[in-house]
PLY file of the C-alpha trace (Angstrom):
ply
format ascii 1.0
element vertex 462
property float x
property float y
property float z
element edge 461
property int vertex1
property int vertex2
end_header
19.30 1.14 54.46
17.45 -1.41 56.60
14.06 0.78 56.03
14.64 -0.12 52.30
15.46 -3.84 53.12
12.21 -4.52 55.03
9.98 -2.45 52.51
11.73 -4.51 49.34
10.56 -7.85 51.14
7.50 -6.79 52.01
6.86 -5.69 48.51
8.19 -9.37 47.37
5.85 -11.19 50.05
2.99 -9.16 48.42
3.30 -10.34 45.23
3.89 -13.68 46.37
0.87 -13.65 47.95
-1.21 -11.91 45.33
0.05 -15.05 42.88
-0.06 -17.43 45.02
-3.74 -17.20 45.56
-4.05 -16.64 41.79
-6.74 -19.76 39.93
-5.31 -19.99 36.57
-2.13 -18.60 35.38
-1.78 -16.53 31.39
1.77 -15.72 29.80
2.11 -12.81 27.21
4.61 -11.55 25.07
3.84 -8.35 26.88
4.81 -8.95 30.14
8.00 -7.19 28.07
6.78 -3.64 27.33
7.27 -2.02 23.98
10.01 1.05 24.50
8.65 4.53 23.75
10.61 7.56 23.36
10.81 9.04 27.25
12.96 11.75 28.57
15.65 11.16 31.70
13.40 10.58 35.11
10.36 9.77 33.22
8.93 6.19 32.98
7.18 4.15 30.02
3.29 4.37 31.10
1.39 1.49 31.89
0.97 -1.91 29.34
-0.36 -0.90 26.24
-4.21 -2.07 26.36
-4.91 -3.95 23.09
-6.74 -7.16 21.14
-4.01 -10.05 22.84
-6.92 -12.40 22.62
-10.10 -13.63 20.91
-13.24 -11.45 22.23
-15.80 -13.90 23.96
-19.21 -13.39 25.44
-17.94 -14.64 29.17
-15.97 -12.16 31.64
-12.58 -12.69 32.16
-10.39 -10.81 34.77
-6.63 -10.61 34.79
-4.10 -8.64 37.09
-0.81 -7.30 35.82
2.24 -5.99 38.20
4.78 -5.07 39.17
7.30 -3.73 41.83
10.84 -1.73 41.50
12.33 1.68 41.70
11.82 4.54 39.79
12.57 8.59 39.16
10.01 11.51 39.74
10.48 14.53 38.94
8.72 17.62 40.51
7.20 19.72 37.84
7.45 23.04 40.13
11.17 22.70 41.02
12.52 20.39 38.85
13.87 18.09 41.51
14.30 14.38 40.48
14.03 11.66 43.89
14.02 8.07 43.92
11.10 5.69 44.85
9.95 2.79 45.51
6.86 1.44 43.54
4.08 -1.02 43.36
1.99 -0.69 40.57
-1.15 -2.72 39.97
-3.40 -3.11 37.33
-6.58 -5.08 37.35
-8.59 -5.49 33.97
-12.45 -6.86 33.33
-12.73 -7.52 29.80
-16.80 -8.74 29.22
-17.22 -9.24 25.19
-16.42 -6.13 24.00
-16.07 -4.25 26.91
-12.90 -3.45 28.62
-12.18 -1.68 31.70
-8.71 -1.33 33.62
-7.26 0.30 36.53
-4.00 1.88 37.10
-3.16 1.71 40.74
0.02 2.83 41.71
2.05 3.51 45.24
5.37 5.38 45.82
7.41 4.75 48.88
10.26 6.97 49.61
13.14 6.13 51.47
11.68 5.99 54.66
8.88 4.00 53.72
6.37 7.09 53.09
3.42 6.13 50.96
3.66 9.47 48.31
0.06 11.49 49.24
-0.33 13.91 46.68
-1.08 10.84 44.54
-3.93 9.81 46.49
-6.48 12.54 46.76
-9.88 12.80 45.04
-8.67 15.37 42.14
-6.55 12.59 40.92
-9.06 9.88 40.89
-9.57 9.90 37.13
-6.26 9.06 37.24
-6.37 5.76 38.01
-8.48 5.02 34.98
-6.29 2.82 33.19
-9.01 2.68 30.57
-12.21 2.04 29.41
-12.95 1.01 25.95
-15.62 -0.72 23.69
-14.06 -2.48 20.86
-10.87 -2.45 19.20
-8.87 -0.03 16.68
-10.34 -0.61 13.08
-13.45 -2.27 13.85
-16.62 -0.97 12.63
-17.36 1.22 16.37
-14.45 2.17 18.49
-14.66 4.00 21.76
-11.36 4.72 24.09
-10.78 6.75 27.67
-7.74 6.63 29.17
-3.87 7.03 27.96
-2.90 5.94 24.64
0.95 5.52 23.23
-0.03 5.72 19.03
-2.28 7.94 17.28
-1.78 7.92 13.82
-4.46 9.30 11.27
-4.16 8.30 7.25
-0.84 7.47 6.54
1.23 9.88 9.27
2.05 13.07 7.16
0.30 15.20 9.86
0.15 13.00 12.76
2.08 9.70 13.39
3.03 8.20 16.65
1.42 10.55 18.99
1.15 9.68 22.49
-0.12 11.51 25.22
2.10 9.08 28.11
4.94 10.84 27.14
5.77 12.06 30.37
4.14 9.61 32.56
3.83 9.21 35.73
4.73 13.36 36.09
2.51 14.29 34.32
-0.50 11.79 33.75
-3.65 12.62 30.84
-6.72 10.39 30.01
-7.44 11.23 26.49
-10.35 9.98 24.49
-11.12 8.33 20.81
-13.89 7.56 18.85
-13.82 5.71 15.39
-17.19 4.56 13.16
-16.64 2.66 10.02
-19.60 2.59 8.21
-18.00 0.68 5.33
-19.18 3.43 2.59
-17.70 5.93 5.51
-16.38 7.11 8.42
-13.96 9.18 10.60
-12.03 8.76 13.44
-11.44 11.17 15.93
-9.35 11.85 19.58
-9.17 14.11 22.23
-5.49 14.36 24.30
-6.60 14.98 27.51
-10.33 15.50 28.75
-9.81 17.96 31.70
-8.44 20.47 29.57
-8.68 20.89 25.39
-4.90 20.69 24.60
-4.84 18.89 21.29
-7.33 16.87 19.67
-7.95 16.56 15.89
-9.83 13.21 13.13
-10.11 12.39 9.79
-13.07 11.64 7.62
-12.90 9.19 4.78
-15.14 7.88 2.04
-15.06 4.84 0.30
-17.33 5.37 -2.88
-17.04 1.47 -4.42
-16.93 0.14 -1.38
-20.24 -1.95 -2.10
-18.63 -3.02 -5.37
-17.88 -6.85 -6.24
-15.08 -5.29 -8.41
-11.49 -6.61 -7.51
-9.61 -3.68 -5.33
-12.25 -1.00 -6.15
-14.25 -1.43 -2.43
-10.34 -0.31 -0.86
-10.53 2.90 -2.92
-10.76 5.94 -0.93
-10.57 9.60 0.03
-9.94 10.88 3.36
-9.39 14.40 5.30
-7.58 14.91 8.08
-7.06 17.98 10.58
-5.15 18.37 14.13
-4.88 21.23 16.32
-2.51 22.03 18.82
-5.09 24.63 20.85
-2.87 25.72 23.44
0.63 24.56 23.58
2.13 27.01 26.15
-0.35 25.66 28.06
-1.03 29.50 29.13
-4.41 30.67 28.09
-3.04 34.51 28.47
-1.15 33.71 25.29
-3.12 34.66 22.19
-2.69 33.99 18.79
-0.28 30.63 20.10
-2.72 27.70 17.75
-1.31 25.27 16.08
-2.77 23.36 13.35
-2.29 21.01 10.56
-4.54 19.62 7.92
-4.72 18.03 4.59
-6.08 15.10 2.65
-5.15 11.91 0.94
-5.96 9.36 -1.35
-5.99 5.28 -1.23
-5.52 3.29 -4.71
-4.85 -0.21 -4.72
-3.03 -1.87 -7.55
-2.56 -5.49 -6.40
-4.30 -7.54 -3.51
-2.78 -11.28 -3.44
-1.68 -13.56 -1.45
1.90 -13.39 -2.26
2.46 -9.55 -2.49
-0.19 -6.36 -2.23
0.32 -3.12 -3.01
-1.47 0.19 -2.41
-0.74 3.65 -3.52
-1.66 6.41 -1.69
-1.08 10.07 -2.45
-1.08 13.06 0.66
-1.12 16.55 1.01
-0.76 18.68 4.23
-0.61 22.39 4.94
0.62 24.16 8.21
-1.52 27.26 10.11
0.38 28.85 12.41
-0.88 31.40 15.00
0.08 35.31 14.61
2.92 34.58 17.67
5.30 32.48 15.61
4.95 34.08 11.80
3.65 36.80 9.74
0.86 35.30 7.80
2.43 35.99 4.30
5.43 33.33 5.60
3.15 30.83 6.59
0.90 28.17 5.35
3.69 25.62 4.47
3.05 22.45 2.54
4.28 18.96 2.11
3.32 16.15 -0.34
3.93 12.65 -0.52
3.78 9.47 -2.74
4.20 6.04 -1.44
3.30 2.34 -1.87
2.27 0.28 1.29
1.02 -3.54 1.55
2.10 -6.89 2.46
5.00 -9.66 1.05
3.70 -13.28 1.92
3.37 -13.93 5.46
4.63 -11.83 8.41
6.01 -9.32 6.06
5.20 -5.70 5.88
6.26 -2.34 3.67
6.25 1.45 3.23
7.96 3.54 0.85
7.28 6.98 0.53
8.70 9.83 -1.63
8.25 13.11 0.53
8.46 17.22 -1.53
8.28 19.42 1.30
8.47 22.96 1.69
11.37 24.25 4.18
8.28 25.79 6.55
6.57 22.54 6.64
7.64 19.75 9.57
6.30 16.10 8.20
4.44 14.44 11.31
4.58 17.50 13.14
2.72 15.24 15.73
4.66 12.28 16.66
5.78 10.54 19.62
8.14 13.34 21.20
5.31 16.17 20.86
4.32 16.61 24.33
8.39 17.77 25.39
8.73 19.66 21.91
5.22 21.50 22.24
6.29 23.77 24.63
9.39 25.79 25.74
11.70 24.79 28.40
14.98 26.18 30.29
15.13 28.77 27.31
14.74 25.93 24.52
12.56 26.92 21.75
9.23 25.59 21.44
8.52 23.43 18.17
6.14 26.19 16.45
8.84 28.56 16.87
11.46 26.70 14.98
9.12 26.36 11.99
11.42 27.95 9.57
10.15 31.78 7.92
10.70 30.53 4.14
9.14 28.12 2.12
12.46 27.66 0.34
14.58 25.06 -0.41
12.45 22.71 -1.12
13.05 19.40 0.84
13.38 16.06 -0.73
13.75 12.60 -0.13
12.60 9.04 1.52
10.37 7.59 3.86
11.05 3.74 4.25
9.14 1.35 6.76
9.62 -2.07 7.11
8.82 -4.78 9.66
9.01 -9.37 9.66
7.20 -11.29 12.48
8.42 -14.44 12.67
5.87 -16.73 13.98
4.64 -14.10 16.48
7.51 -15.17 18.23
10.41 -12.71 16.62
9.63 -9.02 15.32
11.95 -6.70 14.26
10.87 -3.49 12.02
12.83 -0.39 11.14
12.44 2.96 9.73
14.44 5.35 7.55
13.76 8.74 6.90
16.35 11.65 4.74
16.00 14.68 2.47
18.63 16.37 1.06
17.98 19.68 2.83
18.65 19.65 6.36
19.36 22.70 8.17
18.53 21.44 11.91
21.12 18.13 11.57
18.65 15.50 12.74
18.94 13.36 9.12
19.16 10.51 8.28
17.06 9.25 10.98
16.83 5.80 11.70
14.55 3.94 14.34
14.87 -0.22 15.07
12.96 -2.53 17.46
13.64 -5.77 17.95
11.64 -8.08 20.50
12.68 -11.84 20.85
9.39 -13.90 22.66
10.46 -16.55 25.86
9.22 -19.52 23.88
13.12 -18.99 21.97
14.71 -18.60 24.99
14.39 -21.79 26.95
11.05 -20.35 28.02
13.25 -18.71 30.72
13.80 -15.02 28.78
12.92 -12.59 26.99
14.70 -9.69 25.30
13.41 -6.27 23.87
15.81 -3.95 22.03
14.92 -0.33 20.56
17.26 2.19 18.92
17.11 5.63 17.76
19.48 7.30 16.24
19.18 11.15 14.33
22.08 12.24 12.32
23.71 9.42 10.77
25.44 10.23 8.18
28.09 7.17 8.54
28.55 3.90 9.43
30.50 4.90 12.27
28.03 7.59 13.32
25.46 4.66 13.00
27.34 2.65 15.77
28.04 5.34 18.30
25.67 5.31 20.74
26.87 7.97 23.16
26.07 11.71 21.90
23.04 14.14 21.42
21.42 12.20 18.80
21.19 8.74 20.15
17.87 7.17 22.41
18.70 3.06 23.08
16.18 0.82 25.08
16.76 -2.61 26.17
14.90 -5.33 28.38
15.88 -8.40 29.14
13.74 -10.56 31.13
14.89 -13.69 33.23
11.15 -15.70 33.64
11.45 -17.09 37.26
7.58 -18.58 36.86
5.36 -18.40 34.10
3.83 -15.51 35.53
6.63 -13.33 37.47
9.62 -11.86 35.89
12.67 -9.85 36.76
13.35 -7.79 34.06
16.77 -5.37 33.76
15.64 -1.72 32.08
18.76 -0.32 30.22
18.04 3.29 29.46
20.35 5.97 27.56
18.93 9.37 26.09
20.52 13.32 26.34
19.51 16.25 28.13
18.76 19.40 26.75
22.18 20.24 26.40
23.19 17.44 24.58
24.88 15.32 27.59
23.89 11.96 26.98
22.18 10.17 30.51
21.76 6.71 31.17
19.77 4.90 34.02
19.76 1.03 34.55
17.24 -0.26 37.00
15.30 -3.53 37.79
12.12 -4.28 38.64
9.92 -7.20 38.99
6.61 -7.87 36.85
3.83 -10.13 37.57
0.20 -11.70 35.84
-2.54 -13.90 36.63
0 1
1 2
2 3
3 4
4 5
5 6
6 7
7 8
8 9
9 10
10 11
11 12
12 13
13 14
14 15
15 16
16 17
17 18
18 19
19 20
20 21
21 22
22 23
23 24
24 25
25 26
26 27
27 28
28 29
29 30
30 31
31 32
32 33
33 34
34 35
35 36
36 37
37 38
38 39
39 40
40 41
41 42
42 43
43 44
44 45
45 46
46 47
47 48
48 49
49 50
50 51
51 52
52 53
53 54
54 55
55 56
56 57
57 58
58 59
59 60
60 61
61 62
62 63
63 64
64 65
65 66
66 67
67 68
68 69
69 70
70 71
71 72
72 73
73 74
74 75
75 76
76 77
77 78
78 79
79 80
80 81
81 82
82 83
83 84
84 85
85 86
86 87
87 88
88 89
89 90
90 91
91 92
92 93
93 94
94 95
95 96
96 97
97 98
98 99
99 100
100 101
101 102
102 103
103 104
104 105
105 106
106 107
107 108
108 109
109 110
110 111
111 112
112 113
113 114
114 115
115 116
116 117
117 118
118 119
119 120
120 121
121 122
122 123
123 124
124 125
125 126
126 127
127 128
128 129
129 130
130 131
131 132
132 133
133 134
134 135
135 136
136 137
137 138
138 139
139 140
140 141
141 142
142 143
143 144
144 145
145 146
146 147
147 148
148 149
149 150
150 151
151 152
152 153
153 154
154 155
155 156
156 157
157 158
158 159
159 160
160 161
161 162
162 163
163 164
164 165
165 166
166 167
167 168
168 169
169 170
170 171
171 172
172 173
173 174
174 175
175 176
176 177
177 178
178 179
179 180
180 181
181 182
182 183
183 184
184 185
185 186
186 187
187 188
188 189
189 190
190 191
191 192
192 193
193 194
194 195
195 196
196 197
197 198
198 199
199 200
200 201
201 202
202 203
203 204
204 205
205 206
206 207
207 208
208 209
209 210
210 211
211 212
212 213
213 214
214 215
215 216
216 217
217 218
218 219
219 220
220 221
221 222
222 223
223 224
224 225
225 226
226 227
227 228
228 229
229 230
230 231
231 232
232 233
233 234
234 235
235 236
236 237
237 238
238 239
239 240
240 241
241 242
242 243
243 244
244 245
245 246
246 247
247 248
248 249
249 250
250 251
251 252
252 253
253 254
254 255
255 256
256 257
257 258
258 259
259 260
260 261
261 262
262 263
263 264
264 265
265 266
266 267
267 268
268 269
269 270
270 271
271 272
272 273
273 274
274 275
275 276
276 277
277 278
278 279
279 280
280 281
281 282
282 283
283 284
284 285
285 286
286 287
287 288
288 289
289 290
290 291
291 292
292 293
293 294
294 295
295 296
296 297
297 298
298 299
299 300
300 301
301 302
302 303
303 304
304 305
305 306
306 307
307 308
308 309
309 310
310 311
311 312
312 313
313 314
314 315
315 316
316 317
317 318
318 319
319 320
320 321
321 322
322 323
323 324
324 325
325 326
326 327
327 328
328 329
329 330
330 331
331 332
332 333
333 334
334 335
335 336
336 337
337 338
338 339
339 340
340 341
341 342
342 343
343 344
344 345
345 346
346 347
347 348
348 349
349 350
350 351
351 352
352 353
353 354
354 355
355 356
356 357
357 358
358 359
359 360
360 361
361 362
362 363
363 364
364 365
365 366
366 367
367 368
368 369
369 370
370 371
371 372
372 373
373 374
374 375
375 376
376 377
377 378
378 379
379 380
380 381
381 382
382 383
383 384
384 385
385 386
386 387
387 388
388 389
389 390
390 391
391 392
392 393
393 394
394 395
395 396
396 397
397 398
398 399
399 400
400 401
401 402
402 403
403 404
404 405
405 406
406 407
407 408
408 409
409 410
410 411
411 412
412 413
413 414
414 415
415 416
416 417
417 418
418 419
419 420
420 421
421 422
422 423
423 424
424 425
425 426
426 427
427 428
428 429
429 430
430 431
431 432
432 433
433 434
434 435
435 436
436 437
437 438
438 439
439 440
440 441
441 442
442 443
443 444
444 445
445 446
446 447
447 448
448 449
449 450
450 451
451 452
452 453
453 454
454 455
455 456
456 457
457 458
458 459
459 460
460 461
């Protein structure tokens, strides 16, 4: 107990120190991370790297971290034991060049520094990332771990992140996006030591030099994703997975009140010979929806999905890297692709988010068909995140919720059960640049049980 006293004030004298000797001091909203979907003993992966500020030609440097306890799990046994961490995370940003470390220590409970995270095979590693540019400009290059990878409009692949199961089990994956204007692709790789799952799509915008209204947005685009090995056993043959398809941008409306664009996809599954004999594969899934904008702050998706029973919509998404693969005798996702391509599955996709002043956000999402043979619909996801400037300056509160299977109001409001994942953060700002934050965590094993783990930690930036 006293071993865990001294090393908790020694961690708090060295971030004292670090920000005491810090020049100039920077608050952002994201000192509060974003929630992603995580599984019990697992940890959200580091700040999510992205455009929080206006590019300039001059270097700037900035240092992010934090210090607290957290859960590891060993991948051979299973075990789960407690830690102590540090975590830092410098980052050079010169115009439109990035580059960020993730440097992270683990103390156990008699003050061990954790080894086996500190040898040369895991330098690459600490690569937070490296990265030229930003999402959507016209040349985009990415190394390291990324939490969202979604190609067209997410009927193949929405939400996919390879930090899933980070810190066990850390990947540096790689993108790389050109937008020619005319045309383009954009492309990613999961993890570059070993070709797991990587996948792009090409589009082409044939007006796109016209001074036509709304004709330059018009566009065609193909997309496939493969899933090379997800056993992650290269005896296994015949175990691919892969998804393609293509889609089509129209825009009916582009003004300042309201705009609207339709879009139209189409997606087919390929399954290896392991899962399903060939004349029971191939299943498809089509969808028509409307997406745009509704004044300021204000954004919208609806989306009508027709999908055949042996088709899985986003059969990439944020919970991929658990589902990919079988554990303790559950069923990998492949093999729960259903043998028929009947009934056919109907019904909506609904996406909807309001930032207030960059200083509220909330967004939600709805999903439901009326054929639902594995009980996870209606499926609703929230996130709501509430910036310090509301709160006195003093706090900050994040709030996520996921919830499968609600059929009623009342299944709606119960949290505890099999179907349920709830995040929350709230943040109590002792200086502008160090926070204690409370982590409120509930999810469900693989038997259903739901599991909950509370924890603190303290996060700091100069």
């Amino acid at each position: 107990m006293r071993k865990k006293l001294i090393l908790g004030i020694l961690l708090l004298l060295l971030g004292i120190i670090i920000f005491s000797s810090a020049d100039q001091t920077y608050v952002y909203a994201e000192e509060i991370e974003s929630p992603y979907p995580e599984t019990e003993g697992q940890e959200v992966s580091p700040r999510e790297e992205g455009p929080t500020r206006k590019e300039s030609k001059k270097a700037s440097f900035d240092m992010y971290g934090r210090f607290g306890t957290v859960i590891l799990t060993d991948l051979e046994t299973g075990d789960q034991k407690i830690y102590n961490k540090l975590s830092l995370q410098p980052e050079l940003t010169i115009g439109k060049f990035g580059f960020g470390l993730n440097l992270e220590f683990y103390f156990d409970e008699n003050s061990n520094l954790r080894k086996e995270d500190w040898t040369w095979s895991k330098t690459i590693e600490k690569i937070w990332y490296a990265r030229y540019g930003h999402k959507y400009e016209p040349v985009y290059v990415y190394l390291g771990g990324f939490r969202d990878v979604t190609l067209g409009h997410g009927l193949i692949i929405a939400h996919y992140t390879n930090m899933l199961r980070y810190p066990d089990i850390k990947k540096i994956g790689f993108e790389l996006d050109l937008d020619m204007g005319t045309h383009g692709f954009e492309s990613f790789l999961s993890n570059i030591g070993r070709v797991e799952i990587y996948g792009g799509r090409v589009y082409y915008r044939p007006f796109y030099n016209s001074h036509l209204p709304l004709l330059p947005r018009l566009g065609v685009g193909f997309t496939c994703v493969t899933d090379q090995d997800p056993d992650a056993k290269r005896s296994t043959k015949d175990d691919q997975v892969t998804v393609f398809g293509g889609d089509l941008d129209l825009p009916l409306l582009e003004h300042p009140v309201i705009s609207i664009l339709s879009y139209i996809d189409f997606a087919q599954m390929s399954l290896g010979k392991k899962y399903t004999p060939p004349s029971l594969d191939g299943g498809k899934g089509w969808a028509l929806g409307f997406m745009g904008g509704i004044l300021v702050g204000v954004s919208y998706r609806l989306e009508f999905r027709r999908l055949e029973n042996n088709f899985i919509p986003s059969y990439f998404n944020s919970y991929y890297e658990v589902d990919r693969k079988e554990v303790d005798g559950k069923k990998d996702k492949a093999s729960g692709v259903p043998g028929t391509r009947k009934p056919i599955k109907m019904g909506p996709y609904v996406e909807l988010a309001y930032n207030i002043l960059n200083r509220i956000t909330l967004s939600a999402s709805f999903e439901n068909y009326n054929h639902d043979p594995t009980n996870i619909y209606p499926h609703l996801r929230a996130t709501m995140r509430v910036h310090p400037s509301l709160l006195m300056n003093k706090f900050s509160l994040l709030f996520s919720y996921d919830k499968r299977n609600a059929d009623t109001w009342e299944d709606l409001i119960k949290v505890k059960g099999p179907n349920s994942i709830l995040t929350m953060e709230v943040g109590y700002h002792v200086a502008p640049h160090i926070a204690l934050v409370i982590i409120h965590r509930q999810t469900f094993d693989a038997n259903g049980k739901p599991t909950k783990r509370t924890t603190m930690e303290c996060r700091v930036h100069f």
